[in-house]
N, C-alpha and C positions, 0 to 999 in steps of 0.2 A: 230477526232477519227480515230483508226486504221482502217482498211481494211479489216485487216484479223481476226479480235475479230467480227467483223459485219457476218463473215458467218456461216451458221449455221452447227450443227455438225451432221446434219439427211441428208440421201442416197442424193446424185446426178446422181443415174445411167440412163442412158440416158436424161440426160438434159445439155444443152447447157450453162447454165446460167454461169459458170469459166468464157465462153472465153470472156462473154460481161465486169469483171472486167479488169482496169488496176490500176494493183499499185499505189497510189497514195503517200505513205508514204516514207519516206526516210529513215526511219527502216524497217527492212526486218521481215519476219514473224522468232521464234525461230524454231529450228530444232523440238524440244518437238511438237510446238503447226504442225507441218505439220504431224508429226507420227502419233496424235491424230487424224487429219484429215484423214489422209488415213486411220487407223484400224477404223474410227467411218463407212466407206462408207458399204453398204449391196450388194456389187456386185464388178467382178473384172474389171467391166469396170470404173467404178465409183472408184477406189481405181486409176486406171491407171493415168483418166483425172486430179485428183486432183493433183496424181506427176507431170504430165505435165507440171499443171497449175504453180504448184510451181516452176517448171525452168523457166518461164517467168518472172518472178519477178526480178529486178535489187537488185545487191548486194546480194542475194539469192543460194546458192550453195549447193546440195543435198552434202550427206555425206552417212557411212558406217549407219547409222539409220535410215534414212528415206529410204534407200536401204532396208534395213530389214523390216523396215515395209510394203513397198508396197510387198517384195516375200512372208512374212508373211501371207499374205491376199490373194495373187495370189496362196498360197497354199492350204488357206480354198477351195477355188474352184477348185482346182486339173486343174491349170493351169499350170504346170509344164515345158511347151515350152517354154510361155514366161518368164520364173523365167532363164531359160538356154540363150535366146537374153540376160536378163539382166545383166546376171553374165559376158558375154561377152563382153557389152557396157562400166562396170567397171571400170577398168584398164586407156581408154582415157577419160572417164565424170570425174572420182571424184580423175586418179591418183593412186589410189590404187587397189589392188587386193581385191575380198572379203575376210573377214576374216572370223574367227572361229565361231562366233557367228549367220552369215547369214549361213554359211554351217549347222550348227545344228539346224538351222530353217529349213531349205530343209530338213535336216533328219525324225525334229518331224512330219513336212506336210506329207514327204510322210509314216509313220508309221500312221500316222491319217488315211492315203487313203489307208492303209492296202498293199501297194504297197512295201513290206519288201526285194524283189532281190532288188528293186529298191534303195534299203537305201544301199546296199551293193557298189553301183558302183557310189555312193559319193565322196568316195577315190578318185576312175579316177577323178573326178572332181575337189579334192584339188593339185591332183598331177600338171592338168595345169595351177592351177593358182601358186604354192608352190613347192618348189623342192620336200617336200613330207607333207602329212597330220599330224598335231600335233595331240596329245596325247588326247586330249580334244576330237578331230572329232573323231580317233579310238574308245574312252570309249564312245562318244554317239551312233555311230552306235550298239556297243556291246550290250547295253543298251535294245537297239529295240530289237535286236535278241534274246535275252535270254526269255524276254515277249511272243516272241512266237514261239521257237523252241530251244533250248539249245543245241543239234545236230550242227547246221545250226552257232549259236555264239561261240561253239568250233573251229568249221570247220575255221571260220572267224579267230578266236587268232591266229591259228596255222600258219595259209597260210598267213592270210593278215599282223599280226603284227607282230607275233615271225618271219616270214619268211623276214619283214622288217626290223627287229632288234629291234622291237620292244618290249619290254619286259612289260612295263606296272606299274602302281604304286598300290597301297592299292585302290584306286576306282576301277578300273579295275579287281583285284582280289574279291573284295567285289560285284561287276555285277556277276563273275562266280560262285560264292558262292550264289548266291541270285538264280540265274538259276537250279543249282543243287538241291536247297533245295526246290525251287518249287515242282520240277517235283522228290521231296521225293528218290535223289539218294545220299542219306549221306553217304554211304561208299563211293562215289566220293568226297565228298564235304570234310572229312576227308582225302583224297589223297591230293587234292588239298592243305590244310589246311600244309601237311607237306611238298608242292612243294613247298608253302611260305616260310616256317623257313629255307628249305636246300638252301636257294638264301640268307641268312642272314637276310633275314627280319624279323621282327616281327608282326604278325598279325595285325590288329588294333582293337579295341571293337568291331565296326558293324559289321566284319567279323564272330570273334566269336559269337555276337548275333545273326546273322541270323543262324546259324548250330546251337545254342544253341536250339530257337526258332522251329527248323526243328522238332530235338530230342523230345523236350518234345509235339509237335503236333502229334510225332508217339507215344506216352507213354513210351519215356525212358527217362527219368527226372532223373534218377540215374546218367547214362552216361551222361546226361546233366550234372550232379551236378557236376562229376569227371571233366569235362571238364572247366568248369569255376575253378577248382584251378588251372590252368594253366596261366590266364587271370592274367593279371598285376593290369591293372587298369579296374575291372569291372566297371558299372555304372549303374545307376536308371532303365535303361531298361533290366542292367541283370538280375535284382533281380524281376523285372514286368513279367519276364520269366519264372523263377523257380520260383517264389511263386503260380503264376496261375499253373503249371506245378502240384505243390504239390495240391493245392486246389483243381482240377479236379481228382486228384485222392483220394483225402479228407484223404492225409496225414496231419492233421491235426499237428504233432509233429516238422517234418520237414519247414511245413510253417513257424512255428512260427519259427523257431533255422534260418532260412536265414531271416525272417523280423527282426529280432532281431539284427543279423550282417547289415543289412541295416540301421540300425539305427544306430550305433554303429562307422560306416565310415564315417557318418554325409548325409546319402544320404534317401531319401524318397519317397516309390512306388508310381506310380498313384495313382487318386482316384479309377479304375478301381479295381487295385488289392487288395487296402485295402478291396472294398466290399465284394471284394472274400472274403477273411482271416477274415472277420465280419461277413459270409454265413456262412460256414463253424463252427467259433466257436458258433453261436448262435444255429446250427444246435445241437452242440455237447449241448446245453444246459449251455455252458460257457459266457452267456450273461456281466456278469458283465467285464468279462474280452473284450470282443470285444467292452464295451465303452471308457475301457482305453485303448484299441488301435487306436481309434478314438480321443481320446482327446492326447493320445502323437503325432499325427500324425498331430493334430494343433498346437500345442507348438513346433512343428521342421519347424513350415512356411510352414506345405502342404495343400492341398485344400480339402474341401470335397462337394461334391454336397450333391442332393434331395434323391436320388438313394441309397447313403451311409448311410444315416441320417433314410429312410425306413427298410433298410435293419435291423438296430438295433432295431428301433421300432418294428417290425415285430415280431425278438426273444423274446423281451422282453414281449408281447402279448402271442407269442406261449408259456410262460413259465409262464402267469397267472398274470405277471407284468404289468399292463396295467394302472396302474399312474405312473410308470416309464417313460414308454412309454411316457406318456400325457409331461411328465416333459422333455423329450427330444424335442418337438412340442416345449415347450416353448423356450429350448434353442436354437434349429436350426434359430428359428426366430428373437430370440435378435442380431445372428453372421449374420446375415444379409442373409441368407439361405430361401427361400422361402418353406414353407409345398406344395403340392399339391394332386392333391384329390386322390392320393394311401395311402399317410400319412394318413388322415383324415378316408378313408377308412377302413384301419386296423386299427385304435385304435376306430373306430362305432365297429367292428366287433368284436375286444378284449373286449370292455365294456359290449358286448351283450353275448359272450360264459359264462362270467364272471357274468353274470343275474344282471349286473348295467347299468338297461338301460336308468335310468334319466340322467345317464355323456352321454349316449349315443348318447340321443335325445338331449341334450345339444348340444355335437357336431357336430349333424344333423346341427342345426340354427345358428352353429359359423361358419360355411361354406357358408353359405348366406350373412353374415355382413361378413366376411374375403374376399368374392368377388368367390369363389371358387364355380365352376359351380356340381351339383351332377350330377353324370353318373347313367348309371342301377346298377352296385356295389351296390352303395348306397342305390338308390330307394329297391333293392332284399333284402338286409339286413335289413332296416329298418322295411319293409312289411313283411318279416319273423319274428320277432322281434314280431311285433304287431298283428301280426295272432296269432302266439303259446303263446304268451301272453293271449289274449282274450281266445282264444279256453282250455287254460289252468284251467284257471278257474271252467269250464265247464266241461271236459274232463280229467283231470288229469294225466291220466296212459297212453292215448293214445297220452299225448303231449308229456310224457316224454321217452315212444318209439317212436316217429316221434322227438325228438334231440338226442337220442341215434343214430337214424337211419342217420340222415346227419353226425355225428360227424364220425362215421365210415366209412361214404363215402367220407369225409373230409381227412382224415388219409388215406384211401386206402384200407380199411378194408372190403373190401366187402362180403365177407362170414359174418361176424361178421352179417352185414347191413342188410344181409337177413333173417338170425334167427332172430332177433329183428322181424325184417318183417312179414315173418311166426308166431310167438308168438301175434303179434300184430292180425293179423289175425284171430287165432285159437282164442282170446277172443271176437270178435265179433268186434272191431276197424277197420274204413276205413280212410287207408292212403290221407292224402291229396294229392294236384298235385306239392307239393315241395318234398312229399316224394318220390312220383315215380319217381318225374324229376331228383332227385340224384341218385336215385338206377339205371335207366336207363342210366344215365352217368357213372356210376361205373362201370358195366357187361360191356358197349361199350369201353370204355378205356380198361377195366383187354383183350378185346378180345369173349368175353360170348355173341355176338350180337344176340345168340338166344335166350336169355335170357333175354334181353332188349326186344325183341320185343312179348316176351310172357308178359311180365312186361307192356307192353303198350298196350296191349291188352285185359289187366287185369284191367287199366285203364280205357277206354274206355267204358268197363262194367260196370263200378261203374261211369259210370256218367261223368268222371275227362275228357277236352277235353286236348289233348296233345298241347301244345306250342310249336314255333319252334325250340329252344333249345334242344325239349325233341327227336325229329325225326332227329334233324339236329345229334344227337349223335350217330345214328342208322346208318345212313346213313356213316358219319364219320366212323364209323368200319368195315362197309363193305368194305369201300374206303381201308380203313387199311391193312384187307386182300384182297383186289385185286378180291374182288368180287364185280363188275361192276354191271354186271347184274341182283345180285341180290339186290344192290342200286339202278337200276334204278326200277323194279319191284317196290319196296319197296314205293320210289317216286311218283308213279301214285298210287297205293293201296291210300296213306294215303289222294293225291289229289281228290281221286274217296269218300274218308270220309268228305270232304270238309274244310281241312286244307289247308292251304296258305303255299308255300314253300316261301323262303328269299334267299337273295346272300348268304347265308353262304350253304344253302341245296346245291345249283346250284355249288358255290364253290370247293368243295369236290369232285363232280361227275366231275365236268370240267378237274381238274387237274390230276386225276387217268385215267381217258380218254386218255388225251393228250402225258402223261408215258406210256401209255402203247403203242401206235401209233395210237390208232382207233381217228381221226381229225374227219373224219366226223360226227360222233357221239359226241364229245364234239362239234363242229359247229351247230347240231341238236339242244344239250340243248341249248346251248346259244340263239340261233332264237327261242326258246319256251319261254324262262324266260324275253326273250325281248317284245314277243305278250303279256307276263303277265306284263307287267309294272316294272319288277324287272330289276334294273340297276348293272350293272355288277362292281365289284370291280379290285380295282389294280392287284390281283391275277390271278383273272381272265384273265387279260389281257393279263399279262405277260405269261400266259400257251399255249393260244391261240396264242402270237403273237411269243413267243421262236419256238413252231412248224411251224405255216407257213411261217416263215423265213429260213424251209429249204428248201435249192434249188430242191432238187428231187421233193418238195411237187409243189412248184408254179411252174416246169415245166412239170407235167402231171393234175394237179390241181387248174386251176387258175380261181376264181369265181370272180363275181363284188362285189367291197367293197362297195358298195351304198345297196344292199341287208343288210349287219350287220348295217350299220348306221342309 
């Protein structure tokens, strides 16, 4: 057996165990299997010894690969000294200079190590090993620079490559154009656009896509429009531009007149964008037509996800068609399309507005045998369903202002919601806690948080105890407008009622804290909802940990992390 198949592919950093092999095989290890050895090691001493070890081996002779693998690694660790001995040692070990491919690993390292002058004085380094840097090393340096200053990757074209004679090809132009349209300076990116044509070149697609792209991210999809007939050979991603471009502004006309030329050239949009253009028409109440753009967009060999396939069902519910719906569930599943529980979701919730709630509860129990786990969606709909059901019976006029009351909170109706409300009232009818819990989300979204919280107060009175949802809504709006304080007021009142706040309450206050710069105050919350046993979410984290990663903060403010943990 080999030698080198016997070792294993886990850390050797400081262990001695290499030098006790010797070679025994009269086949050498392949270059492949040593690169994998050096990238598998977890330290750059251990990446070092392995190369070592591999020059010890007869018949064995490193090469331009296993060079790059070990700077490679010796970059992860921003070992950047001994990557410059190496590039040195080169030339007499292996014969050659490094080439193109080690130099743009030194580039990506030190852009990793955020070390961006550093990537600039690269060059000097191709120059001694190469009478000058090729083309390839110029566009990866460019590359870094535009990522994070486009200032800084001009300054570089001019001086470092136009001043070398460098002029540069379609990648290169297609970097500066990606830069510009970052940093939203299209009237540059159009200058540029015609410094390409007056050298005789011809733009390439990417280039125009990305200015395209810029344009319709500022809401000028016109000028975008005008600009692609300029375009020779547009492609699938130009048409993924302007179509979402038009759907975001729910030019519905225009969508379709460019999906329709995209069809037409034989090219076809993501699935992404179809959704759009399926949003949108279903929006418009033109359901039947968003299935047959969904069904020509299979028949031209394009894909459609779960995403797609809800988005129809959806319309098709909202517009009272809910065996359509059911009949699209069957098809997505014969093309091999899997439902899952948002499908299932909307068409419980379509069979239920539609007061057919045997398909309903049908569909309930086809998601237990289909394997499809229910979420609260589900469980809330169902239990709504079977509340105003029961209570219907009984109550009559008061159930059918408590669906009047959601359907309008549903819609966005909130004034509507309220009269209902008040009418409900004025006959002697007490709102359930589904009622208030919509109307208290409706006044907190429309911005009315005082009204929500007279509305929970109104609650409380009649018995109903508020859920988290219903406070977390409240607090939510305050967040909204930038009233901190009186979210957090808000937060101790309903605590002092004996309500359990959730990550989501703690959430909202966390991250409006954090915007606003008061740290220590979202630091505050977070060590109280930690004594409550309430575990913090990914949001969380992220708001807490984006601020105290700024430097001014951990150098007049530095606490022990064993206090949050």
């Amino acid at each position: 057996m080999r030698l080198y198949k016997a070792l294993p592919y886990s850390s050797i950093c400081s262990t001695p165990f290499l030098r006790c092999f010797h070679w025994s095989s009269s086949v050498p290890p392949t270059e492949e299997h040593v690169c994998q050895l050096i990238l598998d090691q977890k330290c750059a001493s251990g990446a070092l010894q392995t190369f070592r070890w591999a020059s010890t081996i007869s018949k064995f002779s490193h090469s331009q690969s296993t060079y790059r693998a070990l700077i490679h690694k010796l970059c992860s660790f921003r070992r950047f000294d001994t990557v410059k001995q190496l590039l040195d040692e080169m030339p007499s070990s292996i014969g050659t200079p490094p080439g193109d491919d080690i130099f743009i690993t030194i580039i990506r390292g030190l852009a990793r190590a955020g070390m961006i002058r550093r990537v600039i004085k690269v060059v000097d380094l191709a120059y001694k090993f190469h009478g000058s840097p090729s083309l390839k090393i110029f566009n990866s340096i460019l590359d870094v620079l535009v990522k994070e200053d486009i200032d800084i990757a001009r300054e570089f074209y001019r001086k470092s490559m136009m001043g070398s004679g460098v002029e540069g090809d379609d990648y290169t132009f297609g970097i500066l154009m990606k830069g510009l349209c970052l940093t939203n300076r299209i009237g540059e990116g159009f200058k540029l656009l015609q410094l390409i044509k007056s050298r005789g070149v011809t733009p390439n697609t990417v280039i125009y896509n990305t200015l395209l792209h810029a344009l319709c991210r500022n809401g000028k999809v016109g000028r975008a429009r005008s600009l692609m007939n300029e375009m020779k050979e547009p492609n699938d991603v130009t048409f993924n531009i302007l179509i979402s471009g038009y759907c975001k502004e729910e030019n519905l006309v225009q969508a379709l007149v460019l999906l329709e030329k995209c069809f037409s050239m034989g090219l076809v949009p993501d699935v992404v964008t179809i959704t759009k253009v399926v949003e949108i028409l279903c929006n418009a109440g033109r359901v039947t037509e968003a299935a047959e753009v969904l069904e020509r967009v299979e028949s031209m060999g394009g894909s459609l996800d779960v995403v797609a396939y809800n988005t129809l069902i959806k319309g098709f519910c909202g517009a009272g068609k809910v065996k359509v719906g059911l009949h699209f569930l069957k098809q997505m599943e014969n093309k091999g399309c899997l439902p899952n529980v948002d499908t299932y979701n909307l068409l419980i919730s379509g069979f239920c507005t539609s007061r057919m709630l045997d398909l309903a509860l049908d569909l309930f129990n086809d998601m237990k045998t289909d394997g499809i786990k229910w979420n609260f969606v589900t469980f809330d709909t169902m239990i709504r369903v079977e509340f105003l059901t029961k209570m219907g019976q009984l109550f009559p006029r008061a159930v059918n202002r408590s669906l009047m009351i959601l359907e309008h909170c549903k819609e966005g109706s909130i004034e509507d919601a309220k009269r209902e409300y008040n009418q409900m009232i004025d006959e002697g009818g007490i709102p359930s806690i589904l009622v208030y819990n919509s109307l208290v989300h409706g006044f907190s979204q429309e911005g009315s948080v005082r009204e929500a919280v007279e509305l929970m107060n109104e609650m409380i009175a009649n018995n109903c105890f508020p859920i988290p949802t219903t406070f977390n809504a409240i607090i939510t709006g305050f967040c909204r407008q930038g009233k901190v304080e009186s979210a957090l007021k808000f937060m101790e009142d309903i605590i002092a009622r004996g309500c359990v706040p959730n990550t989501e309450t703690c959430s909202s206050l966390i991250d409006v804290l954090c915007r606003k710069g008061d740290l220590q105050k979202a630091l505050q919350v977070f060590l109280e909802m930690i004594d409550k046993g309430i575990l913090p979410d990914l949001s969380i984290w992220n708001s807490l940990l984006l601020n105290l990663s700024q430097e001014k903060y951990f150098s007049k403010n530095m606490f022990n992390i064993d206090d949050l943990l």
